[in-house]
FIVOTOR-70534 format. One record per atom (N, C-alpha, C, O): residue number from 1; residue in three letters; atom name; x, y, z negated. Coordinates in Angstrom, 3 decimals. Layout:
<pts>
- NUM ALA CA X Y Z
...
</pts>
This chain:
<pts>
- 1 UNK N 9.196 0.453 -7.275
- 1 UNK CA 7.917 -0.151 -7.087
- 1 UNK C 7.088 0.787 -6.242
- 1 UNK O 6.992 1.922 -6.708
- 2 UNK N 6.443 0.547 -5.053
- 2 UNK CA 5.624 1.303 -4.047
- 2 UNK C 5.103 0.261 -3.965
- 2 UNK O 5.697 -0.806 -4.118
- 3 UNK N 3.284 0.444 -3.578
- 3 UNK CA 2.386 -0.047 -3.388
- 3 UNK C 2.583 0.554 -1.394
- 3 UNK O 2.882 -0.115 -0.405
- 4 UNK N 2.462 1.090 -1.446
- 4 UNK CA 2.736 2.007 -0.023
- 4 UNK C 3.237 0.761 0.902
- 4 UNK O 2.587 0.147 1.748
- 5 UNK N 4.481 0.587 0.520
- 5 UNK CA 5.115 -0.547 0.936
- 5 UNK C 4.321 -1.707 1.377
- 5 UNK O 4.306 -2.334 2.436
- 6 UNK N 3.638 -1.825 0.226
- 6 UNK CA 2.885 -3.457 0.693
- 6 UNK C 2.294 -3.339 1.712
- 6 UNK O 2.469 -4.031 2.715
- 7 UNK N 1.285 -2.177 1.545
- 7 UNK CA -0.010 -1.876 2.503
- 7 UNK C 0.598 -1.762 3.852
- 7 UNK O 0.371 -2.654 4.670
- 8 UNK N 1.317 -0.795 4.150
- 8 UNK CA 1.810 -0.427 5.421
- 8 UNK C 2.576 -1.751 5.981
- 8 UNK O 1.891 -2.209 6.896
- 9 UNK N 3.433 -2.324 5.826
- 9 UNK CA 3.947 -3.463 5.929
- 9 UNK C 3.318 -4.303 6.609
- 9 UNK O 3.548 -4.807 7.709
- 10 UNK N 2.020 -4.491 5.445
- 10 UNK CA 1.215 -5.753 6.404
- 10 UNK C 0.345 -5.151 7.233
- 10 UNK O -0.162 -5.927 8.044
- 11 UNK N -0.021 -3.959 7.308
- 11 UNK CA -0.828 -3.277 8.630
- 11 UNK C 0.205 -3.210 9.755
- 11 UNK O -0.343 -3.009 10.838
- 12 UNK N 1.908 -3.349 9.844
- 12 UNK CA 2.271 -3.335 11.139
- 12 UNK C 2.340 -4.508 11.829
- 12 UNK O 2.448 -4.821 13.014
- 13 UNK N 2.224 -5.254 10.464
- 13 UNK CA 1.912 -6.580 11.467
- 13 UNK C 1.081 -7.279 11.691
- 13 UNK O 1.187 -8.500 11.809
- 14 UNK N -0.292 -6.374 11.830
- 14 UNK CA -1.853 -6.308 12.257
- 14 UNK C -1.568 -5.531 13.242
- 14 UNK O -2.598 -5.275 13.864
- 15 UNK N -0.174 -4.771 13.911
- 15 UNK CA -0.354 -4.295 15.196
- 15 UNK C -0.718 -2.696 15.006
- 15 UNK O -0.432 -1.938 15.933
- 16 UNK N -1.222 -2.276 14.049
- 16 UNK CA -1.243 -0.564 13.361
- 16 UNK C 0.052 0.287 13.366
- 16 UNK O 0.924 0.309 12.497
- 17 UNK N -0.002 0.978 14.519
- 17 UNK CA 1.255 1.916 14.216
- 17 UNK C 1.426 2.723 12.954
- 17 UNK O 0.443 3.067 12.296
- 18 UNK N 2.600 3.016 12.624
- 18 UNK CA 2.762 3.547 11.268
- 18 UNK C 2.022 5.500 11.906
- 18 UNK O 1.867 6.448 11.136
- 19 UNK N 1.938 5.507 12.339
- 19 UNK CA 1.848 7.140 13.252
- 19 UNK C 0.232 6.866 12.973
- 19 UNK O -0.557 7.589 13.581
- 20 UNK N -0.241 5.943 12.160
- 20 UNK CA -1.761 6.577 12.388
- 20 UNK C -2.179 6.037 11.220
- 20 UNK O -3.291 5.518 11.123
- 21 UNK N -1.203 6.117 10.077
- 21 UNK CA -1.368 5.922 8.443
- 21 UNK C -0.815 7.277 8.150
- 21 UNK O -0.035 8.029 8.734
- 22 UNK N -1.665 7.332 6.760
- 22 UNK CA -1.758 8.669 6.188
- 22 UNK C -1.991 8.612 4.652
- 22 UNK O -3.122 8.599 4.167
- 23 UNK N -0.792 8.578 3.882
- 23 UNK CA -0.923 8.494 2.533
- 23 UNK C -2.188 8.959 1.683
- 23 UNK O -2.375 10.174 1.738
- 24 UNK N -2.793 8.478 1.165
- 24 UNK CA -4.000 9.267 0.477
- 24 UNK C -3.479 9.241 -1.343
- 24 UNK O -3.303 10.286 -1.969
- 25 UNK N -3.387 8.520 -1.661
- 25 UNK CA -3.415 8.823 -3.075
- 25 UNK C -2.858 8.023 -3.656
- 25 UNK O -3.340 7.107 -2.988
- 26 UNK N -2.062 7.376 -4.538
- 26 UNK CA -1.270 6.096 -5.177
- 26 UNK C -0.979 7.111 -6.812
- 26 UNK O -0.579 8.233 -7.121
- 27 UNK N -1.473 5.869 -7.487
- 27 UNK CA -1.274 5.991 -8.875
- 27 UNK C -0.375 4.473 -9.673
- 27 UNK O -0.308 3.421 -9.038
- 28 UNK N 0.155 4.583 -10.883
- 28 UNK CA 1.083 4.248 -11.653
- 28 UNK C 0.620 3.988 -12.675
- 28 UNK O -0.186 4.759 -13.195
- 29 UNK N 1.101 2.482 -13.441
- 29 UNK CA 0.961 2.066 -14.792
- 29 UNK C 1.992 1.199 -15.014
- 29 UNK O 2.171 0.044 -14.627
- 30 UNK N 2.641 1.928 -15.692
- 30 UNK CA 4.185 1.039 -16.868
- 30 UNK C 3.406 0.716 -18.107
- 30 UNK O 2.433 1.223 -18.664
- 31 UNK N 4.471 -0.689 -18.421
- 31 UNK CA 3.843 -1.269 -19.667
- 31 UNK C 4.894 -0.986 -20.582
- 31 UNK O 4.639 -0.695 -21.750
- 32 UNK N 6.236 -1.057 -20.076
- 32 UNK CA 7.517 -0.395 -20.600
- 32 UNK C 8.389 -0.553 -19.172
- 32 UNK O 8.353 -1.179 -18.113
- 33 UNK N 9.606 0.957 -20.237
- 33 UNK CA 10.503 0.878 -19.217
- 33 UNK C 11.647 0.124 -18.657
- 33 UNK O 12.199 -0.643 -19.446
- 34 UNK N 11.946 0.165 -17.882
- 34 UNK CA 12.977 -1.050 -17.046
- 34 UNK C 14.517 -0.876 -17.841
- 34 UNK O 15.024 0.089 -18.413
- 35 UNK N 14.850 -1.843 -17.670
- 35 UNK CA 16.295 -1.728 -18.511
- 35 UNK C 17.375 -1.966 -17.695
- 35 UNK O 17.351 -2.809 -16.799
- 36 UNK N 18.327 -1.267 -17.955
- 36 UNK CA 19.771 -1.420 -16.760
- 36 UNK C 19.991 -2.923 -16.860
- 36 UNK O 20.096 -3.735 -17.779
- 37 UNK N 20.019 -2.957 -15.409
- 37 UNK CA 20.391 -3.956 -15.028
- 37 UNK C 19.451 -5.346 -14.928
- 37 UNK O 19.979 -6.430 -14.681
- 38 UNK N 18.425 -5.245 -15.081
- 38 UNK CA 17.311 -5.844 -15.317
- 38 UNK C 16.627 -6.619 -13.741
- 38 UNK O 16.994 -5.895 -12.816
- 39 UNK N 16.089 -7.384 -13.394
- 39 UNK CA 16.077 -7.811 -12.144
- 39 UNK C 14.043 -7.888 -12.385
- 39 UNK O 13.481 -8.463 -13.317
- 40 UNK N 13.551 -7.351 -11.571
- 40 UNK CA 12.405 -7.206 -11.652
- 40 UNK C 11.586 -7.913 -9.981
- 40 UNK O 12.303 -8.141 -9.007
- 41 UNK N 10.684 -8.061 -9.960
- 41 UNK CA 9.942 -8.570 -8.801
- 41 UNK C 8.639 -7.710 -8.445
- 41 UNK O 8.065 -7.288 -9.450
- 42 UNK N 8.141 -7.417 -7.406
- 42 UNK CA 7.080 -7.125 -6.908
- 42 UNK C 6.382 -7.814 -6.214
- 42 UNK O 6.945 -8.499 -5.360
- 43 UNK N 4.770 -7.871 -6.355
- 43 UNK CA 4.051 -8.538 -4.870
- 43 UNK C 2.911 -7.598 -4.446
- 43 UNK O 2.209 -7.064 -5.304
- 44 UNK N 2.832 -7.511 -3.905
- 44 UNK CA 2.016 -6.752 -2.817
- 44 UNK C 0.726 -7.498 -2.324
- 44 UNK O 0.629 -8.673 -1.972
- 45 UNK N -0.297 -6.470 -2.387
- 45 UNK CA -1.462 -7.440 -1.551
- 45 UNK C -2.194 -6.107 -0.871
- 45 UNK O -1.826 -4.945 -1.043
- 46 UNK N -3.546 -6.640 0.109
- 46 UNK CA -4.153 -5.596 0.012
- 46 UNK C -5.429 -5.984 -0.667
- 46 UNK O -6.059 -6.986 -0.330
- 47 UNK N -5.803 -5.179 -1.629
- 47 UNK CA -6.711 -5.334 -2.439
- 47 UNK C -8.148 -4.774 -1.891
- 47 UNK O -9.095 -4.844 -2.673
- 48 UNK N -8.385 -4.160 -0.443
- 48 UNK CA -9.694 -3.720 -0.435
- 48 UNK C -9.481 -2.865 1.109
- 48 UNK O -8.552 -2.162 1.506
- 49 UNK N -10.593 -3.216 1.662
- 49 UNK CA -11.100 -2.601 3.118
- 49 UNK C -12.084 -1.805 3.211
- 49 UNK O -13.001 -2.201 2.492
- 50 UNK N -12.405 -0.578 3.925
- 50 UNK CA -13.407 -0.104 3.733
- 50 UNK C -13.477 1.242 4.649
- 50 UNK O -12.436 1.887 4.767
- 51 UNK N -14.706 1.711 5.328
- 51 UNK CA -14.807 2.880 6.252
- 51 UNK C -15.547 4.050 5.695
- 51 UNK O -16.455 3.822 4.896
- 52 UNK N -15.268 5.244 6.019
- 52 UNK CA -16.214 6.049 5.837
- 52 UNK C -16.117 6.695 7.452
- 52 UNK O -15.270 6.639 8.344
- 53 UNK N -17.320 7.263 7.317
- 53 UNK CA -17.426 8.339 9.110
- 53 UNK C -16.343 7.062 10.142
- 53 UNK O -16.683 5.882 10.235
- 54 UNK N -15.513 7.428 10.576
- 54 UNK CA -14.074 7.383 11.745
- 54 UNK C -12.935 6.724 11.106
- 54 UNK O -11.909 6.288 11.627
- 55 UNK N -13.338 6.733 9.767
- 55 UNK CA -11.731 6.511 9.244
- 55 UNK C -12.170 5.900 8.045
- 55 UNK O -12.839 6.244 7.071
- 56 UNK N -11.315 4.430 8.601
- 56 UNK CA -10.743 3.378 7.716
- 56 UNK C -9.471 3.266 6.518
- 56 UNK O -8.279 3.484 6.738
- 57 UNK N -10.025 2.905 5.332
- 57 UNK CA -9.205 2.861 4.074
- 57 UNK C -9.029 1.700 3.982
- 57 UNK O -9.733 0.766 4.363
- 58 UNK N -7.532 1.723 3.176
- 58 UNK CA -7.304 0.488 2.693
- 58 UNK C -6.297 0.906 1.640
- 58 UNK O -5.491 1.836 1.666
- 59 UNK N -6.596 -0.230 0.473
- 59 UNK CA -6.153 -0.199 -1.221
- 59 UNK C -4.910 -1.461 -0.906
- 59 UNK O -5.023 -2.619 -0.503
- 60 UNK N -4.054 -0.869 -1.185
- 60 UNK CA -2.873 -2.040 -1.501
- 60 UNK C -2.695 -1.569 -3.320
- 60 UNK O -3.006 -0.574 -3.975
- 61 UNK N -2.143 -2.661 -3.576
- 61 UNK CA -1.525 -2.726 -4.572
- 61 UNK C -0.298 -3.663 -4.818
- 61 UNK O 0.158 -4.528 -4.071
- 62 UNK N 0.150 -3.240 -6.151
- 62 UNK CA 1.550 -3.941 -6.174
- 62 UNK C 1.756 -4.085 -7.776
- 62 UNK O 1.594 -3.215 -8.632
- 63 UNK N 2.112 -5.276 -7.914
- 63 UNK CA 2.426 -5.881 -9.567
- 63 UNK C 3.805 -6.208 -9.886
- 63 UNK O 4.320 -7.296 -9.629
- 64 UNK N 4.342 -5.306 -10.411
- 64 UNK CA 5.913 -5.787 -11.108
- 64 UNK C 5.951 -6.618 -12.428
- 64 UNK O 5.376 -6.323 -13.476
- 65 UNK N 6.826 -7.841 -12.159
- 65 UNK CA 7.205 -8.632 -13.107
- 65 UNK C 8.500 -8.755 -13.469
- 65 UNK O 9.419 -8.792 -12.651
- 66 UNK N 8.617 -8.811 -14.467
- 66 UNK CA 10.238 -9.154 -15.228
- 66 UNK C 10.575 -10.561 -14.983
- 66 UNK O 9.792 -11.288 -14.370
- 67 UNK N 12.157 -11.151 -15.612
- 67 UNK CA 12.149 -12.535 -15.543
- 67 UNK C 11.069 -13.449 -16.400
- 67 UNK O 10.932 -14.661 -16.234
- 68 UNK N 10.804 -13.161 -16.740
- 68 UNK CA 10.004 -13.782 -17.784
- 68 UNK C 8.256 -13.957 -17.454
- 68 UNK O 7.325 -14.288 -18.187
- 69 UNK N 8.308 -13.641 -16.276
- 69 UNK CA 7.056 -13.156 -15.849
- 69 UNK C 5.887 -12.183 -16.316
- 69 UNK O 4.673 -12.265 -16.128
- 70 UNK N 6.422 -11.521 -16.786
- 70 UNK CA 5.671 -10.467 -17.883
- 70 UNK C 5.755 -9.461 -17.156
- 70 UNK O 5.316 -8.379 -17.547
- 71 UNK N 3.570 -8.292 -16.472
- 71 UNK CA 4.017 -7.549 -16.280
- 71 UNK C 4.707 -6.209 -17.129
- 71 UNK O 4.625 -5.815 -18.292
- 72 UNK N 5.455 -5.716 -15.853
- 72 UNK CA 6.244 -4.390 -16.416
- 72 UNK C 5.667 -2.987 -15.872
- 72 UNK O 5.750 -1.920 -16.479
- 73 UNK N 5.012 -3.208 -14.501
- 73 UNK CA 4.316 -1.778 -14.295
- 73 UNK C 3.333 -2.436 -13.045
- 73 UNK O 3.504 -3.564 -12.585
- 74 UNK N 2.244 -1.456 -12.593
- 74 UNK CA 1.320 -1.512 -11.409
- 74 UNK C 1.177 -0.685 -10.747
- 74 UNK O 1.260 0.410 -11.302
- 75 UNK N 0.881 -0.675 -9.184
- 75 UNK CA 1.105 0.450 -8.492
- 75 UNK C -0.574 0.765 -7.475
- 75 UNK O -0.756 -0.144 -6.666
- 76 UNK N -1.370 1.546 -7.459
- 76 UNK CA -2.390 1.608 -6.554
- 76 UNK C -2.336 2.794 -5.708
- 76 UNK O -2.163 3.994 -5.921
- 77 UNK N -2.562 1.983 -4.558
- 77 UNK CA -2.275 3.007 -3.386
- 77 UNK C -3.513 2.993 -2.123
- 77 UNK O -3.864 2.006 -1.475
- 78 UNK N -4.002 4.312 -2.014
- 78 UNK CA -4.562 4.383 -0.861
- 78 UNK C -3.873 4.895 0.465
- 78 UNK O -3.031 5.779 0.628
- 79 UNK N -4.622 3.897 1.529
- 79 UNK CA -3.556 4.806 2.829
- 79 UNK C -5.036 4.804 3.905
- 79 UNK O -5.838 3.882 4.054
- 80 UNK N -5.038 6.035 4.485
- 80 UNK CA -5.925 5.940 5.486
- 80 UNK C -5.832 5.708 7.086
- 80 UNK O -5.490 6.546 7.920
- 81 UNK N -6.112 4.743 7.247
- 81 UNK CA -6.037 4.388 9.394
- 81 UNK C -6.809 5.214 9.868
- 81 UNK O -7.976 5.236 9.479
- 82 UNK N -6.286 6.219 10.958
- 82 UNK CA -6.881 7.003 11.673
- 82 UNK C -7.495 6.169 12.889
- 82 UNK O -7.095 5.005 12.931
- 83 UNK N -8.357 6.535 13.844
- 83 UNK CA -8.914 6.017 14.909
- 83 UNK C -7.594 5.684 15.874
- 83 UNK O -6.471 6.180 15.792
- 84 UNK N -8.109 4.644 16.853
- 84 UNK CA -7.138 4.782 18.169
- 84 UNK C -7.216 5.961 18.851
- 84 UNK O -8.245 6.558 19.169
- 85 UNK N -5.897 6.321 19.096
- 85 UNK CA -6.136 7.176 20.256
- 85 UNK C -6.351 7.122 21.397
- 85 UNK O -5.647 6.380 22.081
- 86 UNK N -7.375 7.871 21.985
- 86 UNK CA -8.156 7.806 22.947
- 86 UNK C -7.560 8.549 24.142
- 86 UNK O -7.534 9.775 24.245
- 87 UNK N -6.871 7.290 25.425
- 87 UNK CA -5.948 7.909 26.211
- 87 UNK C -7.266 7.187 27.882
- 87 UNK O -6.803 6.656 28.892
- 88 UNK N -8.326 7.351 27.711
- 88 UNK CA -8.748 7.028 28.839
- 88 UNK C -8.624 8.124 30.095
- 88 UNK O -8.653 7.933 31.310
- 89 UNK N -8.439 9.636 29.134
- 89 UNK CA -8.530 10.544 30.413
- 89 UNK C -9.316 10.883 30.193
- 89 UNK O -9.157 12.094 30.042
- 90 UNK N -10.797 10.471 29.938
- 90 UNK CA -12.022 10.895 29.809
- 90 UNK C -12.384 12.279 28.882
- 90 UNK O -12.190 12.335 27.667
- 91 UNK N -12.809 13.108 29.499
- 91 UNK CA -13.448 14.452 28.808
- 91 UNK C -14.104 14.174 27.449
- 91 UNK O -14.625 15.092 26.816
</pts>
């Protein structure tokens, strides 16, 4: 289960190179542990947009479910978008 995953994922296909994401922080909550052999699901969203100064955050998260649809753990992740890089030449 990575939240990481979700976020980055759908920022490359907003056109965001992965070269200008920057892991910030991702935390974890199990409700119990997974059992061999067990077939589990994840979904991914991004849960939140937001700037400070130059640099843009964004909160993905990610919800694991069992067959039964019951969750089994949660994942929160920050990743930070750096600016474009600035190739005009200009001083």
């Amino acid at each position: 289960m990575y939240a990481l995953g979700a976020g980055s994922g759908s920022l490359s296909r907003l056109g965001i190179a992965s070269a200008r994401l920057i892991h910030g922080e991702q935390e974890f909550s199990w409700q119990r542990p997974l059992r061999i052999g067990e077939t589990v699901t994840a979904q991914g969203r991004i849960a939140d947009v937001y700037q400070k100064r130059q640099l843009q955050f964004v909160v993905a998260e990610a919800v694991v479910t069992d067959e039964g649809d019951k969750e089994v753990a949660r994942s929160r992740s920050t990743i930070l978008v750096l600016p474009e890089p600035d190739n005009s030449g200009a001083p």
